[in-house]
DRENPA-146548 format. One record per residue: x, y, z of N, C-alpha, C in turn. Coordinates in steps of 0.001 Angstrom, whole numbers. Layout:
REM residues N
+---------+---------+---------+---------+---------+---------+---------+---------+---------+
:     nxx :     nyy :     nzz :    caxx :    cayy :    cazz :     cxx :     cyy :     czz :
+---------+---------+---------+---------+---------+---------+---------+---------+---------+
:       X :       Y :       Z :       X :       Y :       Z :       X :       Y :       Z :
...
+---------+---------+---------+---------+---------+---------+---------+---------+---------+
END
This chain:
REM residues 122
+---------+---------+---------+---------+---------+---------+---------+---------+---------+
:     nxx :     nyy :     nzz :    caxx :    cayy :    cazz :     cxx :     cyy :     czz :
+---------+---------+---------+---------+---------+---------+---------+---------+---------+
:   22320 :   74760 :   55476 :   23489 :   73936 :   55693 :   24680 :   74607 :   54994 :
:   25841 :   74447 :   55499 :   27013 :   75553 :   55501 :   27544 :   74368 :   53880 :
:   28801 :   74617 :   53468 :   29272 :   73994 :   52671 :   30123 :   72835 :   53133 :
:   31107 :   73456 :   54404 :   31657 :   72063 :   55372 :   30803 :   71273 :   55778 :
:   29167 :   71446 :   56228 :   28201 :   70280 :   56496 :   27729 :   69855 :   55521 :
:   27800 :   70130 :   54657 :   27191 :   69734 :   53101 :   27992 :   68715 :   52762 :
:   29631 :   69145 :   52597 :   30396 :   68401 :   52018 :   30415 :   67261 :   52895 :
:   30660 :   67378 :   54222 :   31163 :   66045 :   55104 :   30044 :   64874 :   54926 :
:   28706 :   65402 :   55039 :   27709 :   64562 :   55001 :   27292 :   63891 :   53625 :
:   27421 :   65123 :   52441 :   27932 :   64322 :   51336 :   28934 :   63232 :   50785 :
:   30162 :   63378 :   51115 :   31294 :   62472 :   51549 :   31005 :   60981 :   52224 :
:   30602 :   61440 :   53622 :   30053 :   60125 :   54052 :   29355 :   59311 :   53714 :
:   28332 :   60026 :   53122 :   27307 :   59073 :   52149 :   27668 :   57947 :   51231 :
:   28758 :   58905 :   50460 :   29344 :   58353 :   49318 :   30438 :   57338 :   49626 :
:   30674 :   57566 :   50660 :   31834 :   56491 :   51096 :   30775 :   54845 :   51741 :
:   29942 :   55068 :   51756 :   29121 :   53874 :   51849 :   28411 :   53037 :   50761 :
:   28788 :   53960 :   49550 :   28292 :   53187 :   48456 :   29278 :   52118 :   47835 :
:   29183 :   51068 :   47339 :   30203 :   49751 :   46874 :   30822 :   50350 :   45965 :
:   32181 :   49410 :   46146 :   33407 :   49399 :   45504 :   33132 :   48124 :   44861 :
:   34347 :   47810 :   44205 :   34183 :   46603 :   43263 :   33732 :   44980 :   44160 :
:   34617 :   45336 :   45586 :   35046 :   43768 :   46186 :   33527 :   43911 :   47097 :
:   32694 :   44922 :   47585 :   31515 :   44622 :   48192 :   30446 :   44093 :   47403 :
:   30027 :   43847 :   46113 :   29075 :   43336 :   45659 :   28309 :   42397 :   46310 :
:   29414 :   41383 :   46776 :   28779 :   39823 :   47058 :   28420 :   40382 :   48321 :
:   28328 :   40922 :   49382 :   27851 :   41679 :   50706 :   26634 :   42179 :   50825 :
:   25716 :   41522 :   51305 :   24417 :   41793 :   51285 :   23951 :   42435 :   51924 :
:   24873 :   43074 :   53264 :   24927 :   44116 :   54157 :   25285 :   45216 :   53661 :
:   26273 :   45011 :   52777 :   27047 :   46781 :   52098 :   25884 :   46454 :   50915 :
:   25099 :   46216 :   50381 :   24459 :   46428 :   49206 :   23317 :   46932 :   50029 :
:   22380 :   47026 :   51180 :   21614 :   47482 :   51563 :   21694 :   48651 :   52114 :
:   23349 :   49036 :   52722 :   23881 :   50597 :   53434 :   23990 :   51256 :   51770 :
:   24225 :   50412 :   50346 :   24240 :   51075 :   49503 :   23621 :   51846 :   48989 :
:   22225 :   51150 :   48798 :   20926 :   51652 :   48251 :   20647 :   52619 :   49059 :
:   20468 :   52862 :   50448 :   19749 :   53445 :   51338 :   21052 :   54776 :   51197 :
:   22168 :   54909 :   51176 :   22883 :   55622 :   50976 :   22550 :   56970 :   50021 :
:   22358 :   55600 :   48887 :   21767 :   56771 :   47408 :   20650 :   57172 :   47265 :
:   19115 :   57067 :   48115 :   17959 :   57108 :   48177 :   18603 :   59153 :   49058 :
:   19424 :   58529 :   50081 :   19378 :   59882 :   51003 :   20495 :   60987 :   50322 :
:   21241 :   60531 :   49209 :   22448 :   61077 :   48298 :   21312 :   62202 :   47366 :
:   20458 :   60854 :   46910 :   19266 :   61988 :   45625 :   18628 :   63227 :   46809 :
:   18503 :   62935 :   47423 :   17577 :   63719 :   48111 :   18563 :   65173 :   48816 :
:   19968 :   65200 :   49301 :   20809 :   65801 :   49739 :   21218 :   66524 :   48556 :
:   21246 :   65647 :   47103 :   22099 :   66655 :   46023 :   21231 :   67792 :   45551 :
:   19839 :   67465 :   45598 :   18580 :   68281 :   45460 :   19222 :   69803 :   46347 :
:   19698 :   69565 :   47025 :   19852 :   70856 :   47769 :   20896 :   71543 :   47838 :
:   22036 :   71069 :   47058 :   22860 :   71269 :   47127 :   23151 :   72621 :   46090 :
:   23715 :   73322 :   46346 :   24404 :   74521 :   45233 :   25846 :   74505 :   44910 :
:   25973 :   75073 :   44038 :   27313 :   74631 :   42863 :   28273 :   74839 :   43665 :
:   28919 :   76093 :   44502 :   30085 :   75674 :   45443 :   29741 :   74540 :   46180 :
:   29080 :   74226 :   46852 :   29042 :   73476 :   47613 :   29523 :   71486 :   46721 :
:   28937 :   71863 :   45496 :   29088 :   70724 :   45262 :   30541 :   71008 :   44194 :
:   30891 :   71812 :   43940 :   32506 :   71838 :   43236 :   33632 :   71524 :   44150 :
:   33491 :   71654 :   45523 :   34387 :   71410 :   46634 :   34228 :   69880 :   46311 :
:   33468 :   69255 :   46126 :   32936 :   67841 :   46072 :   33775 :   67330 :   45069 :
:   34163 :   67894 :   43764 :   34954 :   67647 :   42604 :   36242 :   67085 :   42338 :
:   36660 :   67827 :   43498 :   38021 :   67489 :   43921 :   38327 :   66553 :   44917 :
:   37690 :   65960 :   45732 :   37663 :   64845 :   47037 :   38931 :   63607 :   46518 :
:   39176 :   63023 :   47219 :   40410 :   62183 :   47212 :   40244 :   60740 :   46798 :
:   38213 :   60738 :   47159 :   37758 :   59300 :   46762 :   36440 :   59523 :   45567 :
:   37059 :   58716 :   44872 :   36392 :   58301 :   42834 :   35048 :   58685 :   43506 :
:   34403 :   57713 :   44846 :   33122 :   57483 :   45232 :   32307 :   58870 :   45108 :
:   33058 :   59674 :   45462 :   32653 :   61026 :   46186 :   32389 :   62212 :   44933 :
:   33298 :   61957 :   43958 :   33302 :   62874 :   42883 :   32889 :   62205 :   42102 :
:   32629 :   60674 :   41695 :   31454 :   60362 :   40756 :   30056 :   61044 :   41173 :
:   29766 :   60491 :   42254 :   28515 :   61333 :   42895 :   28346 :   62930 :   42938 :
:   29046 :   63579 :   42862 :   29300 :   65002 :   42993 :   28968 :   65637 :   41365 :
:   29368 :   64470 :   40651 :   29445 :   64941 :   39090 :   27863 :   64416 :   38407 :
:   27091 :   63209 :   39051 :   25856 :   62969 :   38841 :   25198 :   64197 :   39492 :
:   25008 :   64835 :   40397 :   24179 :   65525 :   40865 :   24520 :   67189 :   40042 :
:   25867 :   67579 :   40021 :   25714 :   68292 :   39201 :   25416 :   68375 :   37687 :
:   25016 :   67173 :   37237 :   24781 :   66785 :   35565 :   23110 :   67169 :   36010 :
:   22383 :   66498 :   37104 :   20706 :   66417 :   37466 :   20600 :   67930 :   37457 :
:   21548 :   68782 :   37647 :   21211 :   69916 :   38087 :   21474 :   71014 :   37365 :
:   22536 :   70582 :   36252 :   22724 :   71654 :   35163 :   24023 :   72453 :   35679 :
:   24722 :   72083 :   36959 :   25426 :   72755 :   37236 :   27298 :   72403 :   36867 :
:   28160 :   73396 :   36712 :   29343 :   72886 :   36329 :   29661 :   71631 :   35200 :
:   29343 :   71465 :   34714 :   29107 :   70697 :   33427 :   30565 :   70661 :   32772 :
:   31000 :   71686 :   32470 :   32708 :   71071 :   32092 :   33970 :   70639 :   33155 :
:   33270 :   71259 :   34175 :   34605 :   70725 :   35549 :   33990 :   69177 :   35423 :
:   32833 :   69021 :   35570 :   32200 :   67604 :   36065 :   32748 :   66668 :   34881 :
:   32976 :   66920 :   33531 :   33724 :   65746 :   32449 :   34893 :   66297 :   32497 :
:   35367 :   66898 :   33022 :   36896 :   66975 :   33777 :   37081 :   66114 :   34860 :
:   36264 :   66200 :   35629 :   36514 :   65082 :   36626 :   36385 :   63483 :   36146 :
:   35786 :   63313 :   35471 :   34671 :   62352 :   35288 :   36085 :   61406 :   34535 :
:   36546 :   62306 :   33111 :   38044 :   61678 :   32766 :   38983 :   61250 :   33636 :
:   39239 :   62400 :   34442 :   39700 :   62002 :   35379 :   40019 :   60843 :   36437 :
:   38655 :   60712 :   36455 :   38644 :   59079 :   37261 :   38677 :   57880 :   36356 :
:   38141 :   57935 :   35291 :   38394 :   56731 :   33870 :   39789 :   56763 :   34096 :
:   40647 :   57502 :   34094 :   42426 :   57322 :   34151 :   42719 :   56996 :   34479 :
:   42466 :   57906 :   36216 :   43045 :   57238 :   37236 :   42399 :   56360 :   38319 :
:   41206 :   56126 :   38305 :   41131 :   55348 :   39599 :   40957 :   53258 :   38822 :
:   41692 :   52595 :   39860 :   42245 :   51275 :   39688 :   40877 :   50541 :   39590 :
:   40143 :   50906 :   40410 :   38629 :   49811 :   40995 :   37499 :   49998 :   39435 :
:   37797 :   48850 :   38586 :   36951 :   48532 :   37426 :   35266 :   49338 :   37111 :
:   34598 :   48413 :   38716 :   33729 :   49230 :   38853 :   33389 :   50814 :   38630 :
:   33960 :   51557 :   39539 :   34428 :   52654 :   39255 :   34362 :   53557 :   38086 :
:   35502 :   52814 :   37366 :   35675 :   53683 :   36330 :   34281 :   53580 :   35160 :
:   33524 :   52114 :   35647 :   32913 :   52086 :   34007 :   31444 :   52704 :   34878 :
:   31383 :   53309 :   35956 :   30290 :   53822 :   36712 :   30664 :   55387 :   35929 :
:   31853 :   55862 :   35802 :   32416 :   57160 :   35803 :   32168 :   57667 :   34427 :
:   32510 :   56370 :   33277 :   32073 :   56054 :   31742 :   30838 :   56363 :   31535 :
:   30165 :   55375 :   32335 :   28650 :   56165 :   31809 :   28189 :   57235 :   31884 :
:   28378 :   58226 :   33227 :   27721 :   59093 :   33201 :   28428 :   60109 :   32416 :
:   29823 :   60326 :   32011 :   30196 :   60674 :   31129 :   29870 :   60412 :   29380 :
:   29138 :   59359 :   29661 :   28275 :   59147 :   28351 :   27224 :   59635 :   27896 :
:   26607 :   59888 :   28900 :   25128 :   60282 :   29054 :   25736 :   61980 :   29481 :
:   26475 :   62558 :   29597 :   26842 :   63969 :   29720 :   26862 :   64551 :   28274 :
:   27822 :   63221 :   27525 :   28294 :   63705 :   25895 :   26901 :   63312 :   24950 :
:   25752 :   62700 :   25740 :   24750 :   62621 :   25121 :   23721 :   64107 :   25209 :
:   24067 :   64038 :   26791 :   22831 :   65730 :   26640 :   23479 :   66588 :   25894 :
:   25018 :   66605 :   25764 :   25606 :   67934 :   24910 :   25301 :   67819 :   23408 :
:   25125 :   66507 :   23020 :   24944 :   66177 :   21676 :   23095 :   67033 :   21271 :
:   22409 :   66158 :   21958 :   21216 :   66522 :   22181 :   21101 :   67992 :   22431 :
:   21370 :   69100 :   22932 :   21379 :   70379 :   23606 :   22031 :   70627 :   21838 :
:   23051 :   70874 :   21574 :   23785 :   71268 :   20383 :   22865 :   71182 :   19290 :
:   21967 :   69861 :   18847 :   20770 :   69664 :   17854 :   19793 :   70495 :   18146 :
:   19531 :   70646 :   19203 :   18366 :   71847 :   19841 :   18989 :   73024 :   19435 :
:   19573 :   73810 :   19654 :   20215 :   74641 :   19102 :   19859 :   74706 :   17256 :
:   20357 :   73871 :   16643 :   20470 :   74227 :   15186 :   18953 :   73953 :   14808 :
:   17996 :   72890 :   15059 :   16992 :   72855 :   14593 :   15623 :   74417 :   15449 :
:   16202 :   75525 :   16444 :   15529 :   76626 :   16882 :   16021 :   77784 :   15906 :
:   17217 :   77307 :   14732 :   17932 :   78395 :   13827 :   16715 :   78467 :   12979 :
+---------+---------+---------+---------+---------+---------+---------+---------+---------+
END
């Protein structure tokens, strides 16, 4: 798969996962799940251009997701809490941002963790 089919189908995916106002939607919570079941399985395959084009997308949805799969994968790791701030700033939808918080939490946790590994192999 090229990087334009990667990205578009990545994109789309992500644009089916909830925003703040779909919660109560029991229809968008089922295109949700099933969304991210086929998201894990697509980021698996994905390689670092392919998913840095992803970084930059226009929707929070798309580059939160872009920045989980490259955290699963070890890949781009400082663009991805570049982005990740990024959307804590700027994007309006609550949800969102505290979706964007965590995994930026759990990023500054593996670095914490990775950094202790380091001094206790001295």
């Amino acid at each position: 798969m090229n990087v334009l089919e990667f990205t578009e189908k990545f994109a789309a995916l992500c644009l089916q996962t909830m925003k703040k106002e779909d919660y109560g939607d029991r229809r968008k919570r089922r295109l949700h799940y099933a969304a991210m079941e086929q998201l894990r399985e697509l980021a698996r395959q994905g390689t670092a251009s392919q998913l840095e084009s992803l970084l930059d997308h226009r929707d929070s949805r798309v580059r939160i997701q872009a920045c989980a799969a490259c955290r699963e994968r070890g890949l781009l790791m400082e663009r991805s809490v570049e982005t990740l701030r990024d959307v804590i700033v700027h994007e309006p939808d609550t949800t969102l941002k505290f979706s964007a918080s965590m995994l930026l939490k759990q990023y500054m946790e593996d670095r914490v963790f990775n950094i202790n590994l380091q001094y206790i192999r001295r």
